[in-house]
C-alpha positions, 0 to 999 in steps of 0.5 A: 217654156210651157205654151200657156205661160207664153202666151200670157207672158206676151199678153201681159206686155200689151196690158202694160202698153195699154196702162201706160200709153192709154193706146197702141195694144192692139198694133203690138199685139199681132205682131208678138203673136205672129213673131212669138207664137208664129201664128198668120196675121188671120188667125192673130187678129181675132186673138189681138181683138180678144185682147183689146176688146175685154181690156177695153171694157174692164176700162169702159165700165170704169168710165161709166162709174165716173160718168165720162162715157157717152153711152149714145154717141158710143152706142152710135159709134159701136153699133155702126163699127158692130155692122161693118166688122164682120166684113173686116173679118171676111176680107181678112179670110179672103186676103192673101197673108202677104199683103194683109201683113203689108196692110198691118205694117202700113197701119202699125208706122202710121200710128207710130208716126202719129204717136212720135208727133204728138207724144203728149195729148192736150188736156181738152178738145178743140172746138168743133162744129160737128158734135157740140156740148151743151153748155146747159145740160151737158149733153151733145147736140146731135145734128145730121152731120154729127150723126154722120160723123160718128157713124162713118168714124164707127164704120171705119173703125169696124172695118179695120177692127175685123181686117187687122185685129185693132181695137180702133182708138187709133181712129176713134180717138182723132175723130171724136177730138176733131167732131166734138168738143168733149174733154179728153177724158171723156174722149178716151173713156167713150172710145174705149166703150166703142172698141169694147163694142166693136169687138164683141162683134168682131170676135163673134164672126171670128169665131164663126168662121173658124178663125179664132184660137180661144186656146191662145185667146184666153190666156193671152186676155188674161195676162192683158188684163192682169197688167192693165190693172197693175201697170194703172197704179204706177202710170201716172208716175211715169213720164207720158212723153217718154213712154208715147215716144219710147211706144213710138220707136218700138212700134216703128221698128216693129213695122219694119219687121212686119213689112219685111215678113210681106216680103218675104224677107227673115230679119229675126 
């Protein structure tokens, strides 16, 4: 098969992922790019992010025409994550692969197990105390705790957004749930103008140092972007509790896969 069309065959089954599940394409990405196209967990993860990333915005802007983004506790978030994702990616260069596709596993069964717990999101977020809405105008009341909140959830989603190549929703998506009492639309619509942010970042230093293998990337993008836009019409008419659930095993098995790759050990 034609390397190309490889590649955009696999990016087309993460955009799938992400119109189905609103989550996960950035932890099944790497691994089909390490296990289809054979390319090192350092090289994987900027092309993941790449992915992740222009997914993300197409669904940011989105968003904004709706008027559910917090653009400033976005741009808060994303700028925190912009700061720290370079580091992720120079941690990336320094580790040994071994024990970074270790990492990657380790994160890769922590979000299936999350997923599996909780297969349906409620409709609302609990109240919190850190980030409330103003019942009047509609906005968040920013206090130094909300602030510190959200910068320290935008710091760590850089972090692991340049190290491993995720988008972050895996971290941003239960932090905003548990610092704000923003409905869930607004917390999927704000997290996906965070990972957008955070991308263009991570990709930038990526890019700078060499990492990035636009040659992958490009295609790669393209079939997640087409599939996104295609599998969104038919989402909604599917069972989200299977399909989290069915996201769950295949994320489980695949860490498996991942964690035997540190090893040493060839399952496939």
């Amino acid at each position: 098969m034609d390397p190309a069309l490889l590649t955009a065959g696999l990016g087309v089954l993460i955009g799938l992922v992400l119109a189905f599940t609103g989550a996960g394409g950035g932890v099944l990405a790497i691994p089909l790019l390490v296990f289809g196209l054979h390319l090192p967990v350092q090289q994987a993860g900027p092309v993941g992010l790449f992915a992740v990333g222009i997914a993300a915005a197409v669904g940011a802007v989105v968003g904004l025409r709706q008027g559910i983004v917090r653009y400033r506790a976005a741009t808060l978030i994303g700028i925190a994550g912009m700061l720290t994702a370079p580091v992720g990616v120079a941690l990336a260069q320094w580790l040994p692969s071994r024990p970074l596709t270790a990492a990657f596993a380790a994160v890769l069964a922590y979000s299936a197990w999350r997923m599996w717990r909780q297969p349906a999101l409620p409709a609302t977020a609990a109240p919190a105390a850190n980030c409330q809405v103003d019942a009047a105008g509609g906005r968040l009341r920013w206090t130094r705790r909300c602030a510190q909140a959200l910068a320290g959830t935008g710091m760590l989603s850089g972090v692991l957004s340049g190290l491993l190549g995720v988008g972050g929703g895996f971290v941003i998506v239960p932090a905003l749930t548990r610092h704000t009492n923003l409905d869930l639309r607004m917390i999927q619509a704000t997290s996906l103008a965070v990972i957008a942010w955070v991308s263009v970042s991570g990709i930038a230093a990526a890019t700078l140092q060499g990492s990035m293998r636009w040659d992958v990337a490009l295609p790669f993008g393209a079939g997640a972007i087409a599939a996104m836009l295609a599998g969104q019409r038919v989402a909604g008419k599917l069972p989200a509790a299977r399909l989290r659930q069915g996201f769950a095993a295949v994320s489980a098995f695949v860490a498996l896969l991942m964690l035997a790759k540190a090893l040493g050990w060839s399952l496939i």
